[in-house]
N, C-alpha and C positions, 0 to 999 in steps of 0.2 A: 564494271567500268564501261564505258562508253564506247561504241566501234565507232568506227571510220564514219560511216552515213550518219551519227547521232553525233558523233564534233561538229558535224558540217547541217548540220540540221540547226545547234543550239548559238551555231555563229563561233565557235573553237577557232574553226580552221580559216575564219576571214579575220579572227585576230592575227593567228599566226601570222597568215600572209602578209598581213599591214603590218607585221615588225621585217623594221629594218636588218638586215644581217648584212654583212662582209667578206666571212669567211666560210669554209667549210666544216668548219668544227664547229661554231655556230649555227649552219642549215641542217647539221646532221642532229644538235641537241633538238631545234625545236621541232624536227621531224617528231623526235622520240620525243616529247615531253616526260618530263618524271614526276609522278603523284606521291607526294610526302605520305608516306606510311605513318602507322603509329609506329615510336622509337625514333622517329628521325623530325622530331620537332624542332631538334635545335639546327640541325641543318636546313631544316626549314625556315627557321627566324635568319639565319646566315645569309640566305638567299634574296628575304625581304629586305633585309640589314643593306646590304650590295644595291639592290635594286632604286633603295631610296636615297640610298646615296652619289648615285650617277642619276636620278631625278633632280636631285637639288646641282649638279654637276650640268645638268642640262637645262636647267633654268638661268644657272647663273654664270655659265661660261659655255654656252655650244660653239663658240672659236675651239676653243679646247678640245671639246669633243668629236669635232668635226676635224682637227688635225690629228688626232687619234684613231680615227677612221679613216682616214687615207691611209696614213702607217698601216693600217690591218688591210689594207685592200689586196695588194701583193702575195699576203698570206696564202702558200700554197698546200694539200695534205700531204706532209713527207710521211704521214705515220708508219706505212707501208715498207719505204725505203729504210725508214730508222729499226723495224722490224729484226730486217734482213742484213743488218751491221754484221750477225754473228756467222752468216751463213754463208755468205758471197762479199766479193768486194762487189761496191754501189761501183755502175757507171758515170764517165762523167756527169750526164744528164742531171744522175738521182744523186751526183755531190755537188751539183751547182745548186739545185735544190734543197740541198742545207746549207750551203752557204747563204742563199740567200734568205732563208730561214734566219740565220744566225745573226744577218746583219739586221733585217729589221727586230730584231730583239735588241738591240741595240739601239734603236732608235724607240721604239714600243716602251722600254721599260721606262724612263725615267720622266715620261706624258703622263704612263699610268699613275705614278706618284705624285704628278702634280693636280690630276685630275681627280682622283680621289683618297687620298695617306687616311682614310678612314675605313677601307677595301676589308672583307673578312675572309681569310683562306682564298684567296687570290692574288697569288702575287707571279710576276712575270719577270722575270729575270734575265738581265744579260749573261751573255757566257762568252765571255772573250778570248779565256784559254780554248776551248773548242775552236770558236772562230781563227785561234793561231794557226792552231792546229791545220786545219785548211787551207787558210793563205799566210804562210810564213815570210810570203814576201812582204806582206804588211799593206798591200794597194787596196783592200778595202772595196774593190772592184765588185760590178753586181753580176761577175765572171767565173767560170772557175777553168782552169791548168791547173794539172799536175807538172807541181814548180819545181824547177832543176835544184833549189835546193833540198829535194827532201833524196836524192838521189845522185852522186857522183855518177855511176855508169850511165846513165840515162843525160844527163848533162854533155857527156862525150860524144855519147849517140846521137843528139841532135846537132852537136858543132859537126862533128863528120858529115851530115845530112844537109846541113845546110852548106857546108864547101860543093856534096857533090851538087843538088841544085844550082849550086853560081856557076858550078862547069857547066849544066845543061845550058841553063842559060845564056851561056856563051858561045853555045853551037858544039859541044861536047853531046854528042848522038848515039854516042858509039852503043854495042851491047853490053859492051863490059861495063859503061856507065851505067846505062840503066838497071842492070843484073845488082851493080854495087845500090843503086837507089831501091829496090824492092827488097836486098838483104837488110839493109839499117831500117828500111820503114817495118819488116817483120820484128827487127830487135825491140824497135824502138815501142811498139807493142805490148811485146811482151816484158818488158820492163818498164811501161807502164802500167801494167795489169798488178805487175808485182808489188809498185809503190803502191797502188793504190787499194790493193790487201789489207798493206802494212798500215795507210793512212785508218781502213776503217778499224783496224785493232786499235790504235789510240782513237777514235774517235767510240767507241763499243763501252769505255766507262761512262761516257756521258748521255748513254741511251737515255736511263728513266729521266734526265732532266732535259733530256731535248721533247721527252714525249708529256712530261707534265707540264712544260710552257703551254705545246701543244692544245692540251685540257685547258689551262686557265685563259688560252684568247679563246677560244670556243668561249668557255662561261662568261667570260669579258662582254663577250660580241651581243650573246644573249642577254647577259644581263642591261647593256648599254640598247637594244635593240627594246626590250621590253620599257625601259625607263622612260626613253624616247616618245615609244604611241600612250606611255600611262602621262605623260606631263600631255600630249597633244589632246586628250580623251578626260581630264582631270581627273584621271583614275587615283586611289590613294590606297594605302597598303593596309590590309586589314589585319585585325588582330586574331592569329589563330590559335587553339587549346586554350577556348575560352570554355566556358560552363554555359553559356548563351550562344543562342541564334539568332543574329539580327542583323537585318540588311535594310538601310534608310534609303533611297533615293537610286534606286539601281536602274541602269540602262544595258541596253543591247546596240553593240555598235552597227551589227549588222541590221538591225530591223531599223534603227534609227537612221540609217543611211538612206535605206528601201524609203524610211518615210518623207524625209527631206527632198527626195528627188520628186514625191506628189506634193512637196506645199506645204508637208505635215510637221509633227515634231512627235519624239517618241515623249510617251506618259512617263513619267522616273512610278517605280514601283515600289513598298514597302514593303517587309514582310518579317515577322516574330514567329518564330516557330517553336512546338513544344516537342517533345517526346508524343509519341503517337501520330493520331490523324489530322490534321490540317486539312480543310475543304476550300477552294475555292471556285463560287458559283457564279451565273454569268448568263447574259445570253447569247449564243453563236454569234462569232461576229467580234465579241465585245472583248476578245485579251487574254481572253484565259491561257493559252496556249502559248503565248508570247511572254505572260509572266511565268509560268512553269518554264520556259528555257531562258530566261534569263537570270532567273535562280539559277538553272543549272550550271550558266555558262559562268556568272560570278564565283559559285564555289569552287566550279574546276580550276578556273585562275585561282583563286586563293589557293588550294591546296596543291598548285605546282609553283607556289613560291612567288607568285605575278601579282600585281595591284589588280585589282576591282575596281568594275565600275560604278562607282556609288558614291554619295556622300560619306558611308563608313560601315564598316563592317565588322563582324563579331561571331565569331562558330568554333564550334571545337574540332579536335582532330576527327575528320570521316575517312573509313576505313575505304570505303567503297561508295559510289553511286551507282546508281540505276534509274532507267529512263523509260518507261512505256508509254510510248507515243506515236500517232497515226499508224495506218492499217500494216498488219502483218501476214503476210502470208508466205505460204512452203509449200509451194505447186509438187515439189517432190514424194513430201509426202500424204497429199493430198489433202491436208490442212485449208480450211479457209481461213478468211482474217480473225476470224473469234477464236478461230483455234489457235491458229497460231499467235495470238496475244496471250490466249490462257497456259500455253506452255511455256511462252517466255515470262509470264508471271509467277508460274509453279517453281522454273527455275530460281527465278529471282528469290524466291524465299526459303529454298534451300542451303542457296549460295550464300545469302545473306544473315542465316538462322545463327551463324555459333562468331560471329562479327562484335566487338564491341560498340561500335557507334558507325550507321549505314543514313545515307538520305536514298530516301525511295520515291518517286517521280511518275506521277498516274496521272496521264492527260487523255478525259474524256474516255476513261477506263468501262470497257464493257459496252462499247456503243455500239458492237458490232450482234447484237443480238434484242427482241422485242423489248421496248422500256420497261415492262412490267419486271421480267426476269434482271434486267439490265441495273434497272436501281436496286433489287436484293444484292447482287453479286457486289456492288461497290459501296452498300453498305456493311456485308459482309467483310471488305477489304477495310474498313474503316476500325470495325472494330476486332479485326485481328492486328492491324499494327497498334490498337492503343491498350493492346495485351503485349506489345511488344516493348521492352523498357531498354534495346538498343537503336530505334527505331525511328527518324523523322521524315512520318513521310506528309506527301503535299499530294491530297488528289482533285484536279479537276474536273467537276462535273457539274453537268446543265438538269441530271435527275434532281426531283424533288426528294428531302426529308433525310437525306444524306449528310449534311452539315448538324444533326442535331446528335450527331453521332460523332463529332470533330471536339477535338479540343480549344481550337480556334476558327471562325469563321472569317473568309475574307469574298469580299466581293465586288466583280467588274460592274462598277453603276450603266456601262452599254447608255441605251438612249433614255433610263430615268428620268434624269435632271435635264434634257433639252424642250428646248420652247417649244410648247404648242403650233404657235403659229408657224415661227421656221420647219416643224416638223411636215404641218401640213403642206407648205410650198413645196418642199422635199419629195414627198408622196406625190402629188402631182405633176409634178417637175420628168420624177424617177432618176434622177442624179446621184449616181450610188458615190463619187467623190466629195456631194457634198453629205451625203448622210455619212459619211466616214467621219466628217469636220463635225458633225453634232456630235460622234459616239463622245463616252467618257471614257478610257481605257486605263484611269489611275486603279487602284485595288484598296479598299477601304475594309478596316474590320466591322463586322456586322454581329447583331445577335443571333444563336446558335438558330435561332427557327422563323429568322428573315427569311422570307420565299425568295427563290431566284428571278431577278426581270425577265419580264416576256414580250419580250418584243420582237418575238418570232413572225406578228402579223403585222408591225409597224415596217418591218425589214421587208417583209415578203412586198407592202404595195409602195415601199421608196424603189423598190426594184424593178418596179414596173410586170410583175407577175400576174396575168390573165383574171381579170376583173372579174368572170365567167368564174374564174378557181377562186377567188379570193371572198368573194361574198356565198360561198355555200361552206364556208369554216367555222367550224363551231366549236367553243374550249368552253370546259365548264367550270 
């Protein structure tokens, strides 16, 4: 699975961050995200089921949803408090904090019915006996006392309290006053201490349903947070434990953002994938790298239950990913970057060996060593995963004669198909923003022994690179 720098490398974590949340049970799921294992497919369709259903929920009423999320803004974590029902009596503090729990559950539940009665294994519930419980005086207040009726002596305690304060108040100074004022305020203490024991024993049978509401505004929040940026993004829900891999029209929100801020617009990606090796070729520059993570990032959503970015999607249950991309190294152990790529590679396919169904992820695999060796080692890789029959992997690379070795070939057309003449203003110009505007960075499938573009010298003199370097270059 993916660490922390590779969510935030593949743009994960700038989804995250662009969903909206409310609550704390909500910040804390999508901290954690959960990756649909195999076995939990159907809770996995649950999850999509919910999701597109407060998508059309948000298309067709965000009055609605937007009054639902005010409801949940209050939402504070009692989980902690609800815990310790059996251990301690709660302080006022930590029962004004279920009361007010209580009451917006009351409010909360009969929005979420109108916003979505099509909801799967989420439901939110009021609890009104609990809430009696609490406030028996029935004010419904966003307060809590412990109220003189759940207690006779304590009711006594505070009339006698409140006569000797009107004495003080009236110039009654004496010691004897005050001695009586700090006895009743010690009683009056500890018989509230005592009701409020007594309050969390009746309140201790409704722990699991104060702590499962709990879990479904969490799921709620997330689910309505994710629906939210999938209608804003035209994301749509893909179909997953399919027998196919296929993703039509895929973007990256992150890279597409980065491009818009230059003028640009991201290329939508394609891509069919079989069992085995997948190659995609390219010239630096040209996408490879950006379509290898927006693969990624699409699947990971798909397989945490989230819409994708694409026109449509189609994959089966993956057990696991994996991501080998840009330089690694482990100064600790004295590892350079090739080394340390080749042992997170070695790991990779031990981890991944007894796996029913893995996507494996090779961007620019082996570059940290001479071409010659560099294109064995990732042809080598090629066809060890297409010996591998749980296996879909994608490797990009810019080596020659490694795609002939793929099951499918796909390829960044880079500066192919751009005009001559625009090319040449370009070069002399040296305008590396507008040679961006010429790349092609769509991903087309090609035949298995298409050479890769080389436009490795067309790049080098749009770049403006030493005229001196650039005319003693020689490719055969």
């Amino acid at each position: 699975m993916f660490d922390k720098e590779q969510l935030n490398s593949i743009g994960f974590r700038f989804v995250t961050d662009r969903t909206e949340l409310v609550t704390p049970y909500g910040e804390e799921l999508s901290r954690r995200p959960h990756f649909y294992k195999r076995g939990e497919l159907d809770l996995l369709k649950t999850e999509q089921h919910n999701v597109s259903v407060l998508m059309d929920a948000v298309r067709d009423d965000i009055a609605g949803v937007n009054t639902l999320l005010r409801l949940m803004m209050p939402i504070k974590d009692i989980r902690r408090s609800i815990a310790a029902l059996e251990a301690r009596p709660l302080s006022e503090v930590e029962l004004f904090e279920v009361k007010r729990f209580l009451l917006q559950l009351e409010l909360i539940a009969p929005e979420v019915k109108k916003l979505g009665r099509d909801l799967k294994e989420l439901s939110i519930t009021a609890m009104p006996r609990a809430l009696d419980l609490i406030d028996p005086d029935g004010t419904r207040s966003p307060s809590f006392y412990v109220s003189d009726r759940l207690s006779e002596k304590l009711a006594a305690i505070r009339r006698e309290r409140r006569r000797v304060d009107e004495a003080m108040r009236r110039g009654d100074d004496s010691d004897e006053t005050r001695l009586e004022r700090t006895r009743l305020a010690a009683m009056e203490e500890e018989e509230n201490a005592r009701v409020r024991g007594q309050l969390c024993e009746r309140l201790l049978p409704y722990r699991e349903e104060l702590l499962d509401n709990a879990a479904a505004i969490g799921r709620l929040d997330l689910a309505l947070g994710r629906a939210k940026l999938a209608v804003a993004y035209n994301a749509v829900i893909p179909t997953v434990g399919s027998d196919r891999f296929v993703m039509k029209g895929m973007v990256n929100p992150k890279f597409g953002e980065a491009l818009a801020e230059k003028g640009r617009e991201f290329v939508p990606v394609s891509m069919e994938l079989e069992k085995g090796s997948v190659v995609i070729t390219g010239a630096n520059m040209g996408g490879k790298s950006i379509a290898i993570k927006t693969l990624a990032l699409n699947t990971m959503l798909a397989m945490c239950g989230c819409a994708v970015f694409a026109e449509s999607a189609e994959l089966p249950m993956i057990d696991d990913l994996y991501l080998l991309s840009e330089d690694r190294e482990d100064a600790m152990s004295g590892l350079s970057s090739f080394g340390g790529e080749m042992k997170a590679f070695d790991a990779m396919l031990a981890e991944s060996g007894d796996k029913e169904c893995v996507l494996a992820l090779l961007d620019e695999f082996a570059r940290g060593t001479n071409p010659h060796e560099g294109a064995a080692l990732v042809k080598a890789a090629a066809r060890l995963f297409n010996s591998r029959s749980n296996t879909y992997a994608v490797l990009a690379t810019h080596f020659d004669g490694v795609a002939k070795l793929a099951r499918l070939h796909y390829q960044v057309a880079g500066l192919r198909n751009a005009p001559p003449e625009k090319l040449d203003l370009i070069m002399r110009s040296g305008s590396v923003e507008s040679l961006a505007k010429l790349m092609d960075y769509g991903l087309y499938p090609v035949a298995p022994d298409e050479d890769p573009p080389r436009d490795a010298v067309k790049i080098i003199k749009a770049l403006g690179v030493s005229e001196e370097f650039t005319r003693l270059i020689e490719i055969d």
